[in-house]
C-alpha positions as CSV (number, residue, x, y, z in Angstrom):
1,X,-8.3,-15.9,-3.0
2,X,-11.4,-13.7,-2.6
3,X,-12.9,-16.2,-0.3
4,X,-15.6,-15.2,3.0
5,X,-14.9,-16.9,6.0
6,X,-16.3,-16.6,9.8
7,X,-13.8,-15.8,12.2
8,X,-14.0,-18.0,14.9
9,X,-13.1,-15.7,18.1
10,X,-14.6,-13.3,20.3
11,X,-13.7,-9.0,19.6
12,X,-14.1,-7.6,23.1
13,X,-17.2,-9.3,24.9
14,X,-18.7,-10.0,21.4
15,X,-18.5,-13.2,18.9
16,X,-17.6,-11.9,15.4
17,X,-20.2,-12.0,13.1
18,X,-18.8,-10.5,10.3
19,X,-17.6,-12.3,7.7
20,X,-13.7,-11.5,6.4
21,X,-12.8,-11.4,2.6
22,X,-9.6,-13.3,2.8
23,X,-6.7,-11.2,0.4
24,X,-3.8,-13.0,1.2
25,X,-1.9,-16.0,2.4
26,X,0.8,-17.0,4.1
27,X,2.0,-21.0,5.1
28,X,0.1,-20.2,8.9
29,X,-1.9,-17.0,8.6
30,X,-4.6,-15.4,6.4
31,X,-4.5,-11.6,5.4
32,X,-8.0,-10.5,5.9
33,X,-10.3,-7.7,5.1
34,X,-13.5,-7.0,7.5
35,X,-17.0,-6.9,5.3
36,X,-19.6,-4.3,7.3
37,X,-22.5,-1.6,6.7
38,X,-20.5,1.2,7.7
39,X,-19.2,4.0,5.5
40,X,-16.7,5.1,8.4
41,X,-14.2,3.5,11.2
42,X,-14.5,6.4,14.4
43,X,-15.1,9.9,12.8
44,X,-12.5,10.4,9.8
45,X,-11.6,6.8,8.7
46,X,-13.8,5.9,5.6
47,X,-14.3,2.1,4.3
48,X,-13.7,0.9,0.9
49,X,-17.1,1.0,-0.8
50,X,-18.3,-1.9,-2.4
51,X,-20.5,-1.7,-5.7
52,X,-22.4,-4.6,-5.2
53,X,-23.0,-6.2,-1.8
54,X,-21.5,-9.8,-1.8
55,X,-24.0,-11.3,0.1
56,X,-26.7,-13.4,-1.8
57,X,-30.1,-14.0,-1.0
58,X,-31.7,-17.4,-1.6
59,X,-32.8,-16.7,-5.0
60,X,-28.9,-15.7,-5.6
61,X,-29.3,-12.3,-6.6
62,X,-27.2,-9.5,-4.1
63,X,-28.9,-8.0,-1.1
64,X,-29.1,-4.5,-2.1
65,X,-27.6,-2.9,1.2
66,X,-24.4,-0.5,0.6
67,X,-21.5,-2.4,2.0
68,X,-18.1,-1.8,2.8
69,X,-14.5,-3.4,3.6
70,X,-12.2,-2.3,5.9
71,X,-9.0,-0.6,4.7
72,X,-6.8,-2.3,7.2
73,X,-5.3,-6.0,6.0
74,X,-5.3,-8.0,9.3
75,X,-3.1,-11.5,9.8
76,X,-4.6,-14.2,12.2
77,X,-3.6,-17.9,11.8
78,X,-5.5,-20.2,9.7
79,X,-7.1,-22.0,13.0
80,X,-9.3,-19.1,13.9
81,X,-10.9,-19.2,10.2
82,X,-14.1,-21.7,9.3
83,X,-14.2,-23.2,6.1
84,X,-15.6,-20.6,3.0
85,X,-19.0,-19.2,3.1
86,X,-21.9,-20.0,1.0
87,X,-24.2,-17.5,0.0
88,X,-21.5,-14.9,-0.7
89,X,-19.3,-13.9,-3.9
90,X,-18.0,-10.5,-4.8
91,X,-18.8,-9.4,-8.3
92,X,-16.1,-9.3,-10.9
93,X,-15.9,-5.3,-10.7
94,X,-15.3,-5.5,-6.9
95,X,-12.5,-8.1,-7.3
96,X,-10.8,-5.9,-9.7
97,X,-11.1,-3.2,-7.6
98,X,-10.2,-4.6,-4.6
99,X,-6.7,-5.8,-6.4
100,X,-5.7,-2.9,-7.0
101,X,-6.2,-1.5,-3.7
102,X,-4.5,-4.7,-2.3
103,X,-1.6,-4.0,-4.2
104,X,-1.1,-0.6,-2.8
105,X,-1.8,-2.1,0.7
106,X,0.5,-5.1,0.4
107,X,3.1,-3.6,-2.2
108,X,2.3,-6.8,-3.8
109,X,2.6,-7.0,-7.9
C-alpha cells in the first residue's frame, strides 16, 4: 500500500497528470488519494498537507515544493491504474500520518 500510480483517463477535456497515492484495495478497484500543489479544493475545502513532498529528484533527495493530498478516498478499477511510479516515495512521517487519517476516512482498524 502507499504506492503512486498514473491514472490512465481523461478528467473533463484534460489527461490526468497527477499521480494518485493508492490507500486501499479491493479484488477490482483501488481507493485512491489525489497528490497536488494546492492547499485548497474551491474556497473552504483544505488538502491534507504533506511534510515532505514525495516526489524525488534524480539525485533522490525530495523536491522541496509544499504538497498536498486530497481528503476525499476515490474507488476506480484497477484497469484505469499504470503500474507504480518511480521517482516517488512518501517519507515514513507522512505514511504514519496518512494512516491515521485513513482510518478515520475508511473506519478501517
Amino acid at each position: 500500500m502507499f504506492e503512486f500510480r498514473r491514472y490512465k483517463i481523461k478528467q473533463g477535456n484534460k489527461q490526468v497528470r497527477h499521480p494518485k497515492l493508492i490507500v486501499d484495495e479491493t479484488d477490482a478497484e483501488y481507493g485512491f488519494l489525489g497528490l497536488t500543489s494546492r492547499k485548497q479544493k474551491g474556497k473552504r475545502h483544505n488538502n491534507f498537507p504533506l511534510f515532505i513532498n514525495p516526489k524525488l529528484t534524480k539525485n533522490g533527495s525530495h523536491f522541496t515544493e509544499e504538497s498536498y493530498l486530497r481528503k476525499k478516498v476515490e474507488y476506480d478499477k484497477k484497469t484505469k491504474f499504470g503500474s507504480p511510479l518511480p521517482g516517488y516515495a512518501l517519507s515514513e512521517i507522512d505514511k504514519m500520518r496518512i494512516r491515521d487519517f485513513i482510518k478515520d476516512k475508511l473506519g478501517k482498524k
